[in-house]
KETOR-683642 format. One record per residue: residue number from 1; residue in one letter; y, x, z of N, C-alpha, C, O, CB in turn. Coordinates in steps of 0.2 Angstrom, whole numbers, plus 5000, padded with zeros to 4 digits. Glycine has a CB too. Example, Ala and Ser with C-alpha at 12.3 -4.5 7.8 and 13.67 -1.06 7.14 Angstrom:
<atoms>
- resi,resn,npy,npx,npz,capy,capx,capz,cpy,cpx,cpz,opy,opx,opz,cbpy,cbpx,cbpz
- 1,A,4972,5066,5039,4978,5062,5039,4984,5066,5039,4983,5071,5042,4978,5057,5045
- 2,S,4989,5064,5035,4995,5068,5036,5000,5064,5039,5006,5067,5040,4997,5070,5029
</atoms>
This chain:
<atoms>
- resi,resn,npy,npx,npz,capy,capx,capz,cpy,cpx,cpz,opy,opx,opz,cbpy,cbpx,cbpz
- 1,X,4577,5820,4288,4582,5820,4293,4589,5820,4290,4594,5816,4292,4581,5826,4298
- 2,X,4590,5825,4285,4597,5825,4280,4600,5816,4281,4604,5813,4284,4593,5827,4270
- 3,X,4595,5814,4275,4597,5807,4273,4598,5803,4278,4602,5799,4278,4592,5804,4269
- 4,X,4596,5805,4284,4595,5799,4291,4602,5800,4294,4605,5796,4298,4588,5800,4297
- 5,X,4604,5806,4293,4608,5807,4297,4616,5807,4293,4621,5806,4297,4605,5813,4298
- 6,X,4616,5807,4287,4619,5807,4280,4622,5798,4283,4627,5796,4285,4612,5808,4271
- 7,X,4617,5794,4281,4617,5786,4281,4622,5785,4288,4627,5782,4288,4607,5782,4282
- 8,X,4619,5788,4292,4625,5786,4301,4630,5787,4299,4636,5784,4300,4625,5790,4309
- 9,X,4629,5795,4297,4639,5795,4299,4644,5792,4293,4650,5791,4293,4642,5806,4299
- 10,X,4638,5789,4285,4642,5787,4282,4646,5779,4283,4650,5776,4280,4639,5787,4277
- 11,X,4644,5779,4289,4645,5769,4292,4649,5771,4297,4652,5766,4299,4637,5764,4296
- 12,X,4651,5778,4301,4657,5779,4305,4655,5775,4313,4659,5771,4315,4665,5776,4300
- 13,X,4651,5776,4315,4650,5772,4320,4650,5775,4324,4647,5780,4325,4646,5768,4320
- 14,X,4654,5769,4334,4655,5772,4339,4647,5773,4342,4646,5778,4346,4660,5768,4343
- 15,X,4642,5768,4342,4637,5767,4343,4629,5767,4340,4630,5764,4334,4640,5763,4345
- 16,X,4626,5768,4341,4619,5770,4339,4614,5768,4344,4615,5768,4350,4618,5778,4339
- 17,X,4610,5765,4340,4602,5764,4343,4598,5765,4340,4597,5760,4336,4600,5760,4345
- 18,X,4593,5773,4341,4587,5772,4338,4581,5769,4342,4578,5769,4347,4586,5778,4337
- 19,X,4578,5765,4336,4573,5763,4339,4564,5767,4337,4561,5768,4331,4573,5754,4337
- 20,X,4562,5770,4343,4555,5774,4340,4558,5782,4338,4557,5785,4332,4551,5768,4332
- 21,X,4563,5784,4344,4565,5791,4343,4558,5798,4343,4559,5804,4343,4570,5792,4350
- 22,X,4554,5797,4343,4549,5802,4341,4552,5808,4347,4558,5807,4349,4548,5803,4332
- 23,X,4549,5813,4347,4555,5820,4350,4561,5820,4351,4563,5825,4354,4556,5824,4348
- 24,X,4565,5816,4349,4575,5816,4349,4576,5821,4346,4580,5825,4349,4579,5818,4356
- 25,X,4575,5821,4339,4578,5826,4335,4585,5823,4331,4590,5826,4332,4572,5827,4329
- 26,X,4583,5815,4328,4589,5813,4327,4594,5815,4331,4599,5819,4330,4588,5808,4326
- 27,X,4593,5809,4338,4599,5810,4342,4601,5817,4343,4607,5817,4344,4599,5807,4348
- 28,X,4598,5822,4343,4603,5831,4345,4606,5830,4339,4611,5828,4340,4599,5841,4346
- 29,X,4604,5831,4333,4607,5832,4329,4613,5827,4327,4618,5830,4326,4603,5834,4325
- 30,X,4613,5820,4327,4618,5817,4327,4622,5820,4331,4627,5821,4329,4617,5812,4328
- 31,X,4622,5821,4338,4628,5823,4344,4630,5829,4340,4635,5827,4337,4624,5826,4354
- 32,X,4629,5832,4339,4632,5839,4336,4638,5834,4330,4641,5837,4326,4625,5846,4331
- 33,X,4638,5831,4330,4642,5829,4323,4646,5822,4329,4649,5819,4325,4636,5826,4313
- 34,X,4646,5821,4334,4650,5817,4339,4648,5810,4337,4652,5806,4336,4658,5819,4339
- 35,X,4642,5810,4335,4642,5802,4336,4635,5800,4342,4630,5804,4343,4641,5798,4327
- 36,X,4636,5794,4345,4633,5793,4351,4627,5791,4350,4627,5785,4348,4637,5789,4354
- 37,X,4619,5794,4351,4613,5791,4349,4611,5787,4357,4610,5789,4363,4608,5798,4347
- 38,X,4610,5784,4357,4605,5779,4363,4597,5779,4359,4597,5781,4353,4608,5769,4363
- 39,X,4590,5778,4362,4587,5779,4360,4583,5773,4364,4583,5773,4371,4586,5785,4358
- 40,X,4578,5769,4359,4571,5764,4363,4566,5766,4361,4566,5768,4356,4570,5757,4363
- 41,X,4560,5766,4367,4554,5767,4364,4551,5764,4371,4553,5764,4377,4553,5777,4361
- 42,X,4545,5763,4368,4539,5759,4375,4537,5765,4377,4537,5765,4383,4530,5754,4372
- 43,X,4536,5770,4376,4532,5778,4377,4536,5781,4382,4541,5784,4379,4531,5782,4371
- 44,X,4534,5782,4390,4539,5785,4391,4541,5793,4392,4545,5797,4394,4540,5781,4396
- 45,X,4532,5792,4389,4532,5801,4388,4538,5803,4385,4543,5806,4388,4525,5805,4383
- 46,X,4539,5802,4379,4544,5803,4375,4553,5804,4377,4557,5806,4373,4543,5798,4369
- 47,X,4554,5802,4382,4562,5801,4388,4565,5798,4383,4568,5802,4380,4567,5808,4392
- 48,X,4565,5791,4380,4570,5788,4377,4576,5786,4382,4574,5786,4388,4567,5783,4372
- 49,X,4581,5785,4380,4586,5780,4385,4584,5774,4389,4586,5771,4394,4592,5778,4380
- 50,X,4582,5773,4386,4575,5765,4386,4570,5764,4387,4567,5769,4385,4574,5761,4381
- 51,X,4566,5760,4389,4558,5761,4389,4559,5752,4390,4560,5749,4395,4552,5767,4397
- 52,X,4558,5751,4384,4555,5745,4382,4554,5742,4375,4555,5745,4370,4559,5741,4385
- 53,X,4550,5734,4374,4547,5733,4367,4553,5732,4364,4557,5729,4367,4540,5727,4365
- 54,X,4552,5736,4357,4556,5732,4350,4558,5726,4349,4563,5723,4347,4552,5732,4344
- 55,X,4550,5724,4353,4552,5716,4350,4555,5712,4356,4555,5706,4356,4545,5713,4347
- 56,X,4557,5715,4364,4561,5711,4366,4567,5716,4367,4565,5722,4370,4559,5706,4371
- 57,X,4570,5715,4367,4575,5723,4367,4581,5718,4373,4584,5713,4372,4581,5727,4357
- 58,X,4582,5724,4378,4587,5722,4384,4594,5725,4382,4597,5730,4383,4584,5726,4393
- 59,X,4595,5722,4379,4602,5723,4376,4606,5715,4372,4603,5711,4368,4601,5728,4370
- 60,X,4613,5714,4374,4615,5709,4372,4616,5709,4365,4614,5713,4362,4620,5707,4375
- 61,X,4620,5704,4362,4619,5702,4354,4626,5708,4353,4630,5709,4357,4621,5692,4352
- 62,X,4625,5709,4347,4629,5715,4345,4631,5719,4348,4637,5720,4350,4633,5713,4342
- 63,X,4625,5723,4350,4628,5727,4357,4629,5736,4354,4632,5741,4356,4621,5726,4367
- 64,X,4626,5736,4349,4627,5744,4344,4631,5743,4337,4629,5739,4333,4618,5747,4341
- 65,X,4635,5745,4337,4639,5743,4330,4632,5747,4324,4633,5745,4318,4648,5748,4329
- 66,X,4627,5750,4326,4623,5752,4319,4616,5752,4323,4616,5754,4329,4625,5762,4314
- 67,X,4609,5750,4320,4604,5751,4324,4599,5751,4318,4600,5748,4313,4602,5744,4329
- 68,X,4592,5757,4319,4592,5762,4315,4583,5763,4318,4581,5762,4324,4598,5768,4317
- 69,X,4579,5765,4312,4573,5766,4314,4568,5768,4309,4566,5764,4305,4572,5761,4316
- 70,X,4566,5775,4311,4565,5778,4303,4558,5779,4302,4556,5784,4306,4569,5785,4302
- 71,X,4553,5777,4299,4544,5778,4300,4545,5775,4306,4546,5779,4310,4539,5786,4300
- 72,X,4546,5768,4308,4544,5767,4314,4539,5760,4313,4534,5758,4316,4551,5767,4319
- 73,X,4544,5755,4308,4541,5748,4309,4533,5748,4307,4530,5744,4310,4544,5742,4304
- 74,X,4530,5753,4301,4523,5752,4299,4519,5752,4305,4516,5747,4306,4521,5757,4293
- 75,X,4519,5758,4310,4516,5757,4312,4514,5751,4319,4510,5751,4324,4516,5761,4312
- 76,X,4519,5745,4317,4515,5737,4320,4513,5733,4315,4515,5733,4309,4520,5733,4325
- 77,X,4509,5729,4318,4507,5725,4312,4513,5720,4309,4517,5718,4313,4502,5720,4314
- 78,X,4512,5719,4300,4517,5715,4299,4520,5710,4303,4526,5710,4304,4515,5713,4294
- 79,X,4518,5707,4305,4521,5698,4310,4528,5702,4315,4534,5701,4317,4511,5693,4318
- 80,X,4523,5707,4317,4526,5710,4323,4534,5715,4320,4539,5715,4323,4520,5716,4329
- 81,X,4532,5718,4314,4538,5721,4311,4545,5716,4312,4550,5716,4316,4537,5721,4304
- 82,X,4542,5712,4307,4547,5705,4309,4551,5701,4314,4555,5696,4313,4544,5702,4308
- 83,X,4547,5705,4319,4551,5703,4328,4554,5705,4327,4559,5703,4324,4549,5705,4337
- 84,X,4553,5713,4327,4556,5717,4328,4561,5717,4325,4566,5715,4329,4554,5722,4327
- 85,X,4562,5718,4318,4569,5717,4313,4573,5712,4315,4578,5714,4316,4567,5716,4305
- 86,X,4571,5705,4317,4575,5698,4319,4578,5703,4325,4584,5702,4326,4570,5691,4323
- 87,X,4575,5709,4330,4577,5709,4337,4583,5716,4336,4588,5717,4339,4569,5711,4343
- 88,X,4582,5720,4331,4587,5722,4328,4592,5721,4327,4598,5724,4328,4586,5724,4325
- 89,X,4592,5715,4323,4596,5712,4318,4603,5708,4323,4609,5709,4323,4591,5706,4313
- 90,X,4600,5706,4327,4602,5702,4335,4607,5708,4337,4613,5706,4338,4594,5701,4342
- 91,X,4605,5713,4337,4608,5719,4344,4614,5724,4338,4619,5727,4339,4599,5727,4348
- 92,X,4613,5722,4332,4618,5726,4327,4624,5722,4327,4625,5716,4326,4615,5726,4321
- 93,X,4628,5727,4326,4636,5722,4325,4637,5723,4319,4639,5718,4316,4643,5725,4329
- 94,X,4637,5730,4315,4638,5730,4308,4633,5731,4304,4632,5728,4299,4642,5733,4308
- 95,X,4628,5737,4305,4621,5741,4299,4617,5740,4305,4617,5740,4311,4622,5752,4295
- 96,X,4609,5739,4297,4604,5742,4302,4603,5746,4296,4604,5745,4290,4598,5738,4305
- 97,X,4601,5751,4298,4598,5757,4292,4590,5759,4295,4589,5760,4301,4604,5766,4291
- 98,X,4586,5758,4291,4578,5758,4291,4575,5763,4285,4577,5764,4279,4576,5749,4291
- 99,X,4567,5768,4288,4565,5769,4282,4557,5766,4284,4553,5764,4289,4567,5778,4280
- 100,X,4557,5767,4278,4549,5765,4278,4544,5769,4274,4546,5774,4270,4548,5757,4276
- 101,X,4538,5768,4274,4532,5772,4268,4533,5769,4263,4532,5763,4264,4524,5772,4270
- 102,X,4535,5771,4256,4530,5768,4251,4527,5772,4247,4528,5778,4244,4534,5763,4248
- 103,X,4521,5766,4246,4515,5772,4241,4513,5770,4235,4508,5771,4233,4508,5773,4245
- 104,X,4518,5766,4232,4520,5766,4222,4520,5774,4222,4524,5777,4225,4529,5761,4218
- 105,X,4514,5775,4217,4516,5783,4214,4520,5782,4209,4518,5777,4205,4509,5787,4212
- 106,X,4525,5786,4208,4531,5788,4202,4530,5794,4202,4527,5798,4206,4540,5786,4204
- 107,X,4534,5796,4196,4535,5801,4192,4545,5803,4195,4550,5800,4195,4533,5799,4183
- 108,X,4544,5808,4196,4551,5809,4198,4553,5814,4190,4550,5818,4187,4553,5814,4207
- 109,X,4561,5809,4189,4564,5815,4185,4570,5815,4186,4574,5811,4189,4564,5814,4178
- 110,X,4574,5824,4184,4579,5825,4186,4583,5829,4180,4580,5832,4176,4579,5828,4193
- 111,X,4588,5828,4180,4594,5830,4176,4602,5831,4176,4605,5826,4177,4593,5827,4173
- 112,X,4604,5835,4174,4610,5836,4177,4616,5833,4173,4615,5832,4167,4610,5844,4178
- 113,X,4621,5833,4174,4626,5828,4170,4634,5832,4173,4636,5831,4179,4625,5818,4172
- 114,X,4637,5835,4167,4642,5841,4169,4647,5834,4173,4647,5828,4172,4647,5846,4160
- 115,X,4651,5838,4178,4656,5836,4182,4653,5828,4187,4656,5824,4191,4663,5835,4178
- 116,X,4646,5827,4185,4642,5821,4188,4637,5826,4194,4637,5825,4200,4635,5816,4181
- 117,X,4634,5830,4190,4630,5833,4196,4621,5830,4195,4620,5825,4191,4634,5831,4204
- 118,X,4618,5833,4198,4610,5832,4197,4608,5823,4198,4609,5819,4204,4604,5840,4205
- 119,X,4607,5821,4194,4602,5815,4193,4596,5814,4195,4592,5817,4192,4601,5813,4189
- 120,X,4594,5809,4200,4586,5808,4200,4583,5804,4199,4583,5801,4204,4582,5809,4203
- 121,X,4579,5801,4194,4575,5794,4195,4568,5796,4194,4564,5800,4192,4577,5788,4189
- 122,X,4567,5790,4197,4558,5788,4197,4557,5785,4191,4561,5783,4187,4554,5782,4203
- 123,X,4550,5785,4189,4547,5782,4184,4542,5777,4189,4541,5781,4193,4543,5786,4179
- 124,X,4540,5772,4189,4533,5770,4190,4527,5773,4187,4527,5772,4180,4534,5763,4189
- 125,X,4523,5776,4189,4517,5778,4187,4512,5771,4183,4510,5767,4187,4513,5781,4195
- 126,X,4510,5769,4177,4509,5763,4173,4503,5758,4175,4502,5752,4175,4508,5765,4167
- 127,X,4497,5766,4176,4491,5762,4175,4488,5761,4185,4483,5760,4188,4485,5768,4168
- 128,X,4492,5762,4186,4491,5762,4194,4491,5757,4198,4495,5754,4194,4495,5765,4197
- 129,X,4490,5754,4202,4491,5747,4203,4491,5749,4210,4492,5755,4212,4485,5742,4201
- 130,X,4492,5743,4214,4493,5745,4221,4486,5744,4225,4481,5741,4224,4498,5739,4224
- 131,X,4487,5748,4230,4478,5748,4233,4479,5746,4238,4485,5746,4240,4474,5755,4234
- 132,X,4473,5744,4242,4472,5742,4247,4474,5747,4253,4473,5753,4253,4466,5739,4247
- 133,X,4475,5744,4257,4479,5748,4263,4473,5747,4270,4474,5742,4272,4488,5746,4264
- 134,X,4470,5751,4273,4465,5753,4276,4470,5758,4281,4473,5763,4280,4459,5756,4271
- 135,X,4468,5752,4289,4472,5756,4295,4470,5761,4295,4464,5762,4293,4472,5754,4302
- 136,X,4475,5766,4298,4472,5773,4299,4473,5776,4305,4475,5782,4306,4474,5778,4293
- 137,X,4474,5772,4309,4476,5773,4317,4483,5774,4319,4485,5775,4325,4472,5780,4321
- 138,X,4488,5774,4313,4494,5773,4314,4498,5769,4311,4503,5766,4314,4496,5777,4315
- 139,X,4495,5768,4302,4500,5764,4299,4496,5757,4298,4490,5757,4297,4503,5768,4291
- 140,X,4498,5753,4299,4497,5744,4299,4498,5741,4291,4494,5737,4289,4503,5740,4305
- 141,X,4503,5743,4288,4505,5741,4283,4509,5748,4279,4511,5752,4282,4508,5735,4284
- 142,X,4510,5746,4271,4513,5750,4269,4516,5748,4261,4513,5746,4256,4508,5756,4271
- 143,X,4525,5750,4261,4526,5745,4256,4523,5749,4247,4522,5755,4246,4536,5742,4256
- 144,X,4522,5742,4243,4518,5743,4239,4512,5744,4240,4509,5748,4236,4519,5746,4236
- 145,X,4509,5741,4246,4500,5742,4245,4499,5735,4244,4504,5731,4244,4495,5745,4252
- 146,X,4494,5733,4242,4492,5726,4241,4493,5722,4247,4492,5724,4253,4485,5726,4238
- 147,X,4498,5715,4244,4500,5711,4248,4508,5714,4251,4511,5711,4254,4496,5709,4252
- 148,X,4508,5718,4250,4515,5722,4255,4521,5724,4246,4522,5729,4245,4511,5735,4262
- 149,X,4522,5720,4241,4527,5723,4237,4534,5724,4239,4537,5722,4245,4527,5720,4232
- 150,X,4537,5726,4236,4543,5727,4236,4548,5723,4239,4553,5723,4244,4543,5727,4231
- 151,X,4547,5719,4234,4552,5713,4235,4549,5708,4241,4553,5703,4242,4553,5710,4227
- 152,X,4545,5707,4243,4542,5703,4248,4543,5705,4254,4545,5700,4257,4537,5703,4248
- 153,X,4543,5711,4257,4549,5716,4263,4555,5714,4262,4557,5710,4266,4550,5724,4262
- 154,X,4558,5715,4258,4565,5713,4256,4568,5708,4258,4573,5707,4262,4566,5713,4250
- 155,X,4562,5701,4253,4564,5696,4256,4564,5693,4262,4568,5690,4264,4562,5693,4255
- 156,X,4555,5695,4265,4555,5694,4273,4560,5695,4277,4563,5690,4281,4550,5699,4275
- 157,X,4562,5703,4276,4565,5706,4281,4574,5701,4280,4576,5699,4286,4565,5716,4279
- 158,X,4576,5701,4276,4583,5699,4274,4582,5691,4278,4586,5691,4282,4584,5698,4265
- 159,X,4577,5685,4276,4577,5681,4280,4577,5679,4286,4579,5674,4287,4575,5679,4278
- 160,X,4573,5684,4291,4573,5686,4297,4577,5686,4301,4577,5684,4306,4572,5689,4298
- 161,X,4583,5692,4296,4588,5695,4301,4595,5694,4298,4600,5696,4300,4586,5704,4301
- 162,X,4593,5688,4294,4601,5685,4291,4607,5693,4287,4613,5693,4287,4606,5680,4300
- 163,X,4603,5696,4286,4607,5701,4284,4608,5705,4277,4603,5705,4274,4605,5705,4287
- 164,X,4612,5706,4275,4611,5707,4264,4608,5713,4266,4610,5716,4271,4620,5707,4256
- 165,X,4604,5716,4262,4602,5724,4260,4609,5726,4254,4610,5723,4249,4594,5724,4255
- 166,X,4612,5732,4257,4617,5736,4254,4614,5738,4246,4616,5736,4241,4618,5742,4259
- 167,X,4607,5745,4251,4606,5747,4243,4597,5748,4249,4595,5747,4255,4612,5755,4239
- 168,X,4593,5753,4243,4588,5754,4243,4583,5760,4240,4581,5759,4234,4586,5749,4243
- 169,X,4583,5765,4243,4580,5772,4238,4575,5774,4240,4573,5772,4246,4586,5779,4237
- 170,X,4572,5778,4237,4568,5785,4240,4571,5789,4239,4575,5790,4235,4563,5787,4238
- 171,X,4569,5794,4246,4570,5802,4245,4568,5804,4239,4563,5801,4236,4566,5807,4249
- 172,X,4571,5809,4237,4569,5814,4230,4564,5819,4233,4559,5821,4230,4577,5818,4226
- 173,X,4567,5823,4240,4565,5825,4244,4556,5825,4245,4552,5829,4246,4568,5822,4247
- 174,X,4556,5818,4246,4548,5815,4251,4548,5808,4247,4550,5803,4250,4549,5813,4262
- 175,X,4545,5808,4241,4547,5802,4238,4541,5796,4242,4541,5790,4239,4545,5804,4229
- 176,X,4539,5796,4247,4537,5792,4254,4541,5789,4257,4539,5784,4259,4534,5795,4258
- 177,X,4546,5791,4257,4550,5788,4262,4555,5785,4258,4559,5789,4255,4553,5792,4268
- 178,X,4555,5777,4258,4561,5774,4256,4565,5770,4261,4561,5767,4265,4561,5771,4251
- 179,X,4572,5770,4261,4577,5768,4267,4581,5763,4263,4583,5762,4257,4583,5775,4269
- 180,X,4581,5760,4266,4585,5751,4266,4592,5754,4270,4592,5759,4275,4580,5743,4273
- 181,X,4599,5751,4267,4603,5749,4272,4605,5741,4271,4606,5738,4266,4609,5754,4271
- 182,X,4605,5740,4277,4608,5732,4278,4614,5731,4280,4617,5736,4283,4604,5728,4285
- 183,X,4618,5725,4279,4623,5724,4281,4623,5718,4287,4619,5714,4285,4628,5724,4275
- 184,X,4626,5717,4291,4626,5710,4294,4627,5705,4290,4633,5706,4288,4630,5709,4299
- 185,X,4625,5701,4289,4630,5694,4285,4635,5691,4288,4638,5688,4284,4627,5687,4285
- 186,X,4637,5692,4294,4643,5687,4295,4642,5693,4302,4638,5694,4306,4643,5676,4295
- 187,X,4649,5696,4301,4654,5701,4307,4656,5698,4310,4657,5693,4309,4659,5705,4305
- 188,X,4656,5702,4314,4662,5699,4321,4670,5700,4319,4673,5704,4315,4661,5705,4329
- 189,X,4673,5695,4323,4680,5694,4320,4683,5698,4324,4689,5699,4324,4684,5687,4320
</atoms>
C-alpha cells in the first residue's frame, strides 16, 4: 500500500482512477493526503464509484490525469488485459501506474551506503526456470511464468497503450509485486 500510494502522490495529481478497488483501502488512504480517488469495478458489492467493464470504461479520453491498478490485470485473461490497458491508456492524461505478480524467484540483497542509505537488489535465482502457470480460480497469467516474460508484457503493454514505461521494480517488501510506471507518449498541450 506504501509504494502505491508513494507512486500517486509522486505524479502530484488532481485526479485518480482506480481500476479493481478491492475494499477502498487505497482511496481512504489516499483522501487523507487530499488527493481525489474515483474508483471502477464490475462488482457492485464492493461500492466502487463506477460499476462497469475495464474494458469499456464510460469515461472520455483523458479524462483522469493518473489511472492506476494494482493486482488487478492477472486476474483476466491475457487478450483481455490488453483491452483493458489500451482502455486505460485512452482515459489517462498523464501516468498509468500498475502492479502486477511476478514469480521469477530472486535472491534479495541489501546494503547500506553512508549518506546513500539502504540498497536493494535482486539476484535472479540461476537454476530456476520459469514454470507453467496453472489457473487457480483467480490468477489467469502471471509475469515470468512460461510464455508471460518480462519483456513481452512490457512490449505488449507499451504497444497497446502508446505509452513509454518510466521505470519498473519489485517490492523489497513482497518481492511478488512488481509496479510499472507509464508515461503517456504524447501529452496534452
Amino acid at each position: 500500500m506504501w509504494h502505491q500510494l508513494d507512486e500517486i502522490l509522486s505524479l502530484d495529481p488532481t485526479s485518480v482512477l482506480e481500476i479493481g478497488p478491492g475494499p477502498g483501502v487505497f482511496k481512504a488512504i489516499a483522501g487523507t493526503f487530499g488527493v481525489k480517488v474515483e474508483t471502477l469495478d464490475i462488482d457492485p458489492g464492493l461500492k466502487p464509484d463506477y460499476v462497469a467493464s475495464a474494458e469499456a470504461m464510460p469515461f472520455q479520453d483523458e479524462n483522469y490525469d493518473v489511472v492506476c491498478a494494482f493486482q488487478m490485470l492477472e486476474h483476466v485473461p491475457y487478450e483481455a488485459t490488453l483491452v483493458i490497458f489500451a482502455e486505460i491508456c485512452r482515459i489517462a492524461r498523464m501516468n498509468i501506474v500498475i502492479s502486477l505478480p511476478d514469480a521469477k524467484p530472486v535472491w534479495p540483497f541489501s546494503f547500506y551506503i553512508p549518506k546513500k542509505g539502504e540498497v536493494t537488489f535482486f539476484i535472479p535465482i540461476p537454476w530456476i526456470g520459469p514454470k507453467e502457470h496453472i489457473f487457480d480460480g483467480q490468477h489467469y497469467w502471471e509475469i515470468n511464468k512460461k510464455g508471460y516474460p518480462l519483456y513481452k508484457i512490457v512490449n505488449d503493454l507499451t504497444k497497446v497503450g502508446d505509452v513509454v514505461l518510466e521505470r519498473t521494480y519489485r517490492v523489497k517488501e513482497l518481492r511478488y509485486h512488481r509496479f510499472f510506471i507509464f508515461k503517456k507518449s504524447i501529452l496534452p498541450a
